[in-house]
VOVEXVO-950537 format. One record per residue: residue in one letter; chain; x, y, z of N, C-alpha, C in turn. Coordinates in steps of 0.1 Angstrom, whole numbers, plus 5000, padded with zeros to 4 digits. Layout:
BEGIN
<pati resn="a" chain="A" n_x="X" n_y="Y" n_z="Z" ca_x="X" ca_y="Y" ca_z="Z" c_x="X" c_y="Y" c_z="Z"/>
...
This chain:
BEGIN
<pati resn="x" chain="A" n_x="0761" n_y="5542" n_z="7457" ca_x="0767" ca_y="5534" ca_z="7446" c_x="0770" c_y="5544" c_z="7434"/>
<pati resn="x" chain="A" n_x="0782" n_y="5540" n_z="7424" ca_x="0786" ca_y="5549" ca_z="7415" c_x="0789" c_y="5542" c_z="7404"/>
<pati resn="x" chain="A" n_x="0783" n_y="5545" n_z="7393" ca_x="0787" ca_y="5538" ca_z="7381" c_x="0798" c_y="5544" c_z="7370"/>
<pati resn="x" chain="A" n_x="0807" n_y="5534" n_z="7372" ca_x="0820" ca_y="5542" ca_z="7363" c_x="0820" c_y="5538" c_z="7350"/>
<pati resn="x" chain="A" n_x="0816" n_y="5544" n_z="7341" ca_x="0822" ca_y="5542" ca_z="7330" c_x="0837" c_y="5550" c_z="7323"/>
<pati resn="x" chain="A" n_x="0844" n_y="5540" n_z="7316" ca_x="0859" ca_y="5542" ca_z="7314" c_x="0856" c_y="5537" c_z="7300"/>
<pati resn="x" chain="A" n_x="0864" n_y="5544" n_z="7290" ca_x="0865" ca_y="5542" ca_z="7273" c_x="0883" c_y="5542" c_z="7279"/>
<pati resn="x" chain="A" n_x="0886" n_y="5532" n_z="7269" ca_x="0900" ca_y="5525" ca_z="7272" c_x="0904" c_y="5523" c_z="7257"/>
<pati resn="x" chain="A" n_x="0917" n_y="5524" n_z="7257" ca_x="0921" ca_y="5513" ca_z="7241" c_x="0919" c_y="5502" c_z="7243"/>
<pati resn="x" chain="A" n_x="0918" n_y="5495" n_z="7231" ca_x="0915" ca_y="5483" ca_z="7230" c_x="0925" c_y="5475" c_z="7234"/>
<pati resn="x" chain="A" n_x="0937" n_y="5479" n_z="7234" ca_x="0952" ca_y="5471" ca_z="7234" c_x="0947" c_y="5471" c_z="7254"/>
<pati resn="x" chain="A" n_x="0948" n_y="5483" n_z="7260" ca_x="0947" ca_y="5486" ca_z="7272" c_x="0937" c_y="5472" c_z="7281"/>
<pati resn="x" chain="A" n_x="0922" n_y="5471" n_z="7271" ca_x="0912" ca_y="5467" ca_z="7281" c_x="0917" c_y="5454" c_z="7290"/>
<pati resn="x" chain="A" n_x="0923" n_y="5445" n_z="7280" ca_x="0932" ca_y="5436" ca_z="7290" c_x="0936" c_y="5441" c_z="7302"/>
<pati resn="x" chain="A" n_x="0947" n_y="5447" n_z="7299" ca_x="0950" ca_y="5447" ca_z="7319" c_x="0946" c_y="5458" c_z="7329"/>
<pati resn="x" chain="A" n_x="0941" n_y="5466" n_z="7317" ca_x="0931" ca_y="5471" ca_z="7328" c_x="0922" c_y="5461" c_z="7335"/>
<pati resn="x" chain="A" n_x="0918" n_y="5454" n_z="7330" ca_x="0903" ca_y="5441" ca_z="7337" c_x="0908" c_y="5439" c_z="7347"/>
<pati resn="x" chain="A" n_x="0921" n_y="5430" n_z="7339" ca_x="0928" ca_y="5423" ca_z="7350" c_x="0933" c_y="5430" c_z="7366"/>
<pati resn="x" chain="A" n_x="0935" n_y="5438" n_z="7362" ca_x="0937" ca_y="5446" ca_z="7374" c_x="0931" c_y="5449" c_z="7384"/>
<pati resn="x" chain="A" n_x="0916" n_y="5457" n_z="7377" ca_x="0902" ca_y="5460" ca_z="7387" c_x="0902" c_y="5443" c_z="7392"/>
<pati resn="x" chain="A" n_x="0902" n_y="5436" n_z="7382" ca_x="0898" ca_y="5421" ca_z="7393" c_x="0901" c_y="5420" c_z="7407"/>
<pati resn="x" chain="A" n_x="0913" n_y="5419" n_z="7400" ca_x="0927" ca_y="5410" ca_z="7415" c_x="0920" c_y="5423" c_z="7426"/>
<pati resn="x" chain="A" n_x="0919" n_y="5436" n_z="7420" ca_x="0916" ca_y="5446" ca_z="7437" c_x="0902" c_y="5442" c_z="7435"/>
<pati resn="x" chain="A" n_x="0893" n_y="5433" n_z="7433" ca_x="0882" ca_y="5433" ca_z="7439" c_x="0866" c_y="5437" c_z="7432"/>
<pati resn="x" chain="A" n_x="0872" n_y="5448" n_z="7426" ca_x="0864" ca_y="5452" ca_z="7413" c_x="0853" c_y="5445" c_z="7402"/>
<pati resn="x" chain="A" n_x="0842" n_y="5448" n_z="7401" ca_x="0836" ca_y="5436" ca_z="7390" c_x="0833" c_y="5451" c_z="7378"/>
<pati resn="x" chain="A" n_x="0839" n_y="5443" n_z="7367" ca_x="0838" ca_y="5453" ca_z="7355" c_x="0830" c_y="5442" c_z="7343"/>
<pati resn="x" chain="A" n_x="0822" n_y="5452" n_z="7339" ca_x="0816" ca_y="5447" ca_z="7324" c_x="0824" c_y="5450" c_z="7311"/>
<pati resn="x" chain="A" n_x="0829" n_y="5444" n_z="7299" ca_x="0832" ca_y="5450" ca_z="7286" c_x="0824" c_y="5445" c_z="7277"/>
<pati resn="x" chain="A" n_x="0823" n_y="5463" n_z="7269" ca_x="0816" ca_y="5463" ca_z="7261" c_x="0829" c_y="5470" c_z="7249"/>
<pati resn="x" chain="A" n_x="0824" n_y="5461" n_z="7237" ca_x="0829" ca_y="5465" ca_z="7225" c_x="0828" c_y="5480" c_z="7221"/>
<pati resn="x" chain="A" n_x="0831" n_y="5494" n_z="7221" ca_x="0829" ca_y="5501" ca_z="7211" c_x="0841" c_y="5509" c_z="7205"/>
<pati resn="x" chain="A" n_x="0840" n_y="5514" n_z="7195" ca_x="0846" ca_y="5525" ca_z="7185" c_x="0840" c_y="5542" c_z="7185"/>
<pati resn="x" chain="A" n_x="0848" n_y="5545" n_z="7179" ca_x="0846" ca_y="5557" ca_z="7183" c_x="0859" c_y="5569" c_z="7180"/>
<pati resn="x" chain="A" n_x="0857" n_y="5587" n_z="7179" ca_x="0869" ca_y="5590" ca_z="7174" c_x="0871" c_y="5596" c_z="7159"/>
<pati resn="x" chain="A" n_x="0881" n_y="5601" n_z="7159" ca_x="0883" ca_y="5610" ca_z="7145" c_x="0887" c_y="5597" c_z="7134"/>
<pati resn="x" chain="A" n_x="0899" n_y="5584" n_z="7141" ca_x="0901" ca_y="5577" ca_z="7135" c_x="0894" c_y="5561" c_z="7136"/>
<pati resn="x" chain="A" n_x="0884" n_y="5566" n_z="7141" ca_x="0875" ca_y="5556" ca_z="7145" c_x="0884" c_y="5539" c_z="7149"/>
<pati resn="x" chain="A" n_x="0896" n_y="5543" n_z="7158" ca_x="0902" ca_y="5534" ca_z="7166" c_x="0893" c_y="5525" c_z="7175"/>
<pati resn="x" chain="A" n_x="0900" n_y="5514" n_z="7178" ca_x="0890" ca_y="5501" ca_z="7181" c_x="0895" c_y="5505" c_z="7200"/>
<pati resn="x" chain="A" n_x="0879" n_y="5508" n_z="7205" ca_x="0878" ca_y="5512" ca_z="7219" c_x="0873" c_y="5500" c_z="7228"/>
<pati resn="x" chain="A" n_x="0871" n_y="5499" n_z="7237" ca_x="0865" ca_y="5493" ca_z="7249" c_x="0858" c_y="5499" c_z="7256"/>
<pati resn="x" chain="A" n_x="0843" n_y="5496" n_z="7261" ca_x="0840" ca_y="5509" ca_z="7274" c_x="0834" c_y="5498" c_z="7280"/>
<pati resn="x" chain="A" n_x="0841" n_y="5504" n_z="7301" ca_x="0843" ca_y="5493" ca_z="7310" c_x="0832" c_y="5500" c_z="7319"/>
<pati resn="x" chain="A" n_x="0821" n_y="5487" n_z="7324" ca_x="0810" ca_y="5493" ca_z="7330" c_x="0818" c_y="5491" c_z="7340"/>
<pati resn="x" chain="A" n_x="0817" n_y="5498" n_z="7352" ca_x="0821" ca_y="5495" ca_z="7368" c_x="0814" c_y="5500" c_z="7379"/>
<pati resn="x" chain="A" n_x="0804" n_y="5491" n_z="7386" ca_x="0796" ca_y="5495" ca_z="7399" c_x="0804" c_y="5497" c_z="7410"/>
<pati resn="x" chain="A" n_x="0806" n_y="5507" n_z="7417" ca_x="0815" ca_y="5504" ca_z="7428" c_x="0811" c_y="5512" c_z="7440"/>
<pati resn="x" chain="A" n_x="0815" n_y="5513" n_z="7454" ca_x="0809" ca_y="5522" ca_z="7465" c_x="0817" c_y="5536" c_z="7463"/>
<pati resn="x" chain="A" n_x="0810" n_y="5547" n_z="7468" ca_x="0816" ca_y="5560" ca_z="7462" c_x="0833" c_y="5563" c_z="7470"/>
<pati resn="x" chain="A" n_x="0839" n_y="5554" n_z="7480" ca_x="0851" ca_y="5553" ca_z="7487" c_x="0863" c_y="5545" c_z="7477"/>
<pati resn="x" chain="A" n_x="0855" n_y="5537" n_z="7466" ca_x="0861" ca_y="5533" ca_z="7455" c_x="0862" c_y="5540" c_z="7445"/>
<pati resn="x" chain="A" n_x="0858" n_y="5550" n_z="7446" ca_x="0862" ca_y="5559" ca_z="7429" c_x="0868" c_y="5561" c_z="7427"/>
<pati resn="x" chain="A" n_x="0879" n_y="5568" n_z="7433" ca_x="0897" ca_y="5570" ca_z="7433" c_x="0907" c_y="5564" c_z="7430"/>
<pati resn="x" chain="A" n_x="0903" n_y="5550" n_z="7439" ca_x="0915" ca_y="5536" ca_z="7435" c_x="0910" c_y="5533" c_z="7424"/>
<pati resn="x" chain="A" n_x="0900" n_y="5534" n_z="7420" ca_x="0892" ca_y="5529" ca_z="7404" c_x="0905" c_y="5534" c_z="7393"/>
<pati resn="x" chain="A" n_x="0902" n_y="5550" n_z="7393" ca_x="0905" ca_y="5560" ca_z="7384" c_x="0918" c_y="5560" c_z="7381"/>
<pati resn="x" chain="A" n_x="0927" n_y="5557" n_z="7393" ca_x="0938" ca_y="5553" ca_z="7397" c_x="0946" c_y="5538" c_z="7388"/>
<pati resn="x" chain="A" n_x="0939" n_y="5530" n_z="7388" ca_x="0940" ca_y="5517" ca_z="7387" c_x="0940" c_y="5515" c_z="7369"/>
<pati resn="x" chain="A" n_x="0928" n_y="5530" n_z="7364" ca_x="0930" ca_y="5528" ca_z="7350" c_x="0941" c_y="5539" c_z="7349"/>
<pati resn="x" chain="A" n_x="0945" n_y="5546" n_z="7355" ca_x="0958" ca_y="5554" ca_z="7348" c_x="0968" c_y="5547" c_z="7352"/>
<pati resn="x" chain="A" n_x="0974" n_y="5539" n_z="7361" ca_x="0983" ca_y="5531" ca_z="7359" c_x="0985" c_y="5518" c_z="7352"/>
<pati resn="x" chain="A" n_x="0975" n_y="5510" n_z="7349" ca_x="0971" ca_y="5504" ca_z="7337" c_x="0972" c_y="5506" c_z="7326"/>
<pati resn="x" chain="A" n_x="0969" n_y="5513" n_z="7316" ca_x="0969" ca_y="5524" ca_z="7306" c_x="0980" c_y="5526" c_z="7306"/>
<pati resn="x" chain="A" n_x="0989" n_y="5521" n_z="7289" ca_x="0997" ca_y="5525" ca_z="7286" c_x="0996" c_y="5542" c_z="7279"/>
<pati resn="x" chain="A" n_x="1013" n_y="5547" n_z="7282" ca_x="1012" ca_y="5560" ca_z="7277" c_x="1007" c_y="5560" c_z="7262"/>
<pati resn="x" chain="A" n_x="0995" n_y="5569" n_z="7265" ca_x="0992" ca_y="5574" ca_z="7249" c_x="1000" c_y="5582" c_z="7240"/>
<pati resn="x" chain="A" n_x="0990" n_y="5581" n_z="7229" ca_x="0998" ca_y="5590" ca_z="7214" c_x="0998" c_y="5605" c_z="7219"/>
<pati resn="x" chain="A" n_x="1006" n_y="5614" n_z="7213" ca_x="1007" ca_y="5627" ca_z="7215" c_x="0993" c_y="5631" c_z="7211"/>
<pati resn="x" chain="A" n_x="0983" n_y="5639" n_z="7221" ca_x="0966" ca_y="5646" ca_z="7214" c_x="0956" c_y="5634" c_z="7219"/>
<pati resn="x" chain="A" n_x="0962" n_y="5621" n_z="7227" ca_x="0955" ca_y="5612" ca_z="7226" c_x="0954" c_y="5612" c_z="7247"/>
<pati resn="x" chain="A" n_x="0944" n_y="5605" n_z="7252" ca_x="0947" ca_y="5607" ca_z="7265" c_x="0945" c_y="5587" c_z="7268"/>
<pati resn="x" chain="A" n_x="0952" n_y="5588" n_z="7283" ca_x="0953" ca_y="5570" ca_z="7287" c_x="0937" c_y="5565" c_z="7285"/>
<pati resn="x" chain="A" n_x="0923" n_y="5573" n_z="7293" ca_x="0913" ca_y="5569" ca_z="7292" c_x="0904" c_y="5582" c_z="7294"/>
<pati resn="x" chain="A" n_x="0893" n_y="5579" n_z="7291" ca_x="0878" ca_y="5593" ca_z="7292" c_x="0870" c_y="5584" c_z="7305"/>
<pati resn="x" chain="A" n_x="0864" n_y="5586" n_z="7315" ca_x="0862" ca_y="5584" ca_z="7323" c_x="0851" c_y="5593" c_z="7328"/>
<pati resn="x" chain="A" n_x="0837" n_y="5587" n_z="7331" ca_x="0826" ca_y="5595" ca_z="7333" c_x="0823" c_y="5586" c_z="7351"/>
<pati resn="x" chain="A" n_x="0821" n_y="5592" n_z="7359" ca_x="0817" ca_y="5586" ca_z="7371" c_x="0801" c_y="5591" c_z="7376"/>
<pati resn="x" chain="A" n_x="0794" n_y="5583" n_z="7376" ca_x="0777" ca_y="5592" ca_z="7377" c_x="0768" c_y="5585" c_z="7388"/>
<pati resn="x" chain="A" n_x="0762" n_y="5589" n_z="7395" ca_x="0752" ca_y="5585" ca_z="7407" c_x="0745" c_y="5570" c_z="7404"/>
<pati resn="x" chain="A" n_x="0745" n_y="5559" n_z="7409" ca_x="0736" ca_y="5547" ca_z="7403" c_x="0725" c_y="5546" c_z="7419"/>
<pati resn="x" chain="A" n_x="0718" n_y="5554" n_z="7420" ca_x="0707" ca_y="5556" ca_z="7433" c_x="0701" c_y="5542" c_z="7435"/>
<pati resn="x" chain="A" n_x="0700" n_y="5534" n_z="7422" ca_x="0695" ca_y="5518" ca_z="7426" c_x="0699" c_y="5504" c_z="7420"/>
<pati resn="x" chain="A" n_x="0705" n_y="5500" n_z="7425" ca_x="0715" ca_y="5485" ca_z="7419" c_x="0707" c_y="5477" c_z="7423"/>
<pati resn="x" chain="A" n_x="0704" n_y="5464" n_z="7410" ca_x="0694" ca_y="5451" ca_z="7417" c_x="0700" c_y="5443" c_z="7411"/>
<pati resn="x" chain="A" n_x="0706" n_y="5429" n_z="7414" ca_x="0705" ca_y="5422" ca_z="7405" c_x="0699" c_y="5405" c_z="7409"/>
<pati resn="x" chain="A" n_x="0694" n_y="5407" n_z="7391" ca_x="0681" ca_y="5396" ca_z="7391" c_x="0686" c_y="5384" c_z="7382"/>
């Protein structure tokens, strides 16, 4: 299991969701800010199997409208989740 975290624009986090949905995807949002201009961010929790990381990564760069010049579509951290439970 892999836990992806994705920082998005805020304008973005809409169809980004929408998107991971429809392919299957379950994403968490969480409110944050962040930044030189302390721009209004989103960061998208996403559990997924490690054969999904790709289409994930994928799914937020096409999603993601083109950014400002110095600015990128999303930051994207992908990290080991060795134990998933849910209670």
């Amino acid at each position: 299991m892999k836990l992806i975290i994705a920082i998005v624009r805020d304008v973005d986090a809409g169809p980004v969701v929408e998107q991971l949905v429809t392919h299957g995807q379950r994403v968490t949002r969480v409110a944050s800010t962040g930044g030189f201009l302390r721009r209004g961010h989103v960061t998208l929790l996403i559990g997924t199997e490690e054969q999904n990381v790709q289409p994930v990564i994928d799914i937020l760069r096409d999603a993601c409208s083109p950014p400002d010049p110095g600015y990128h579509r999303a930051v994207v951290f992908v990290v080991d989740a060795p134990h998933f439970e849910q209670v």
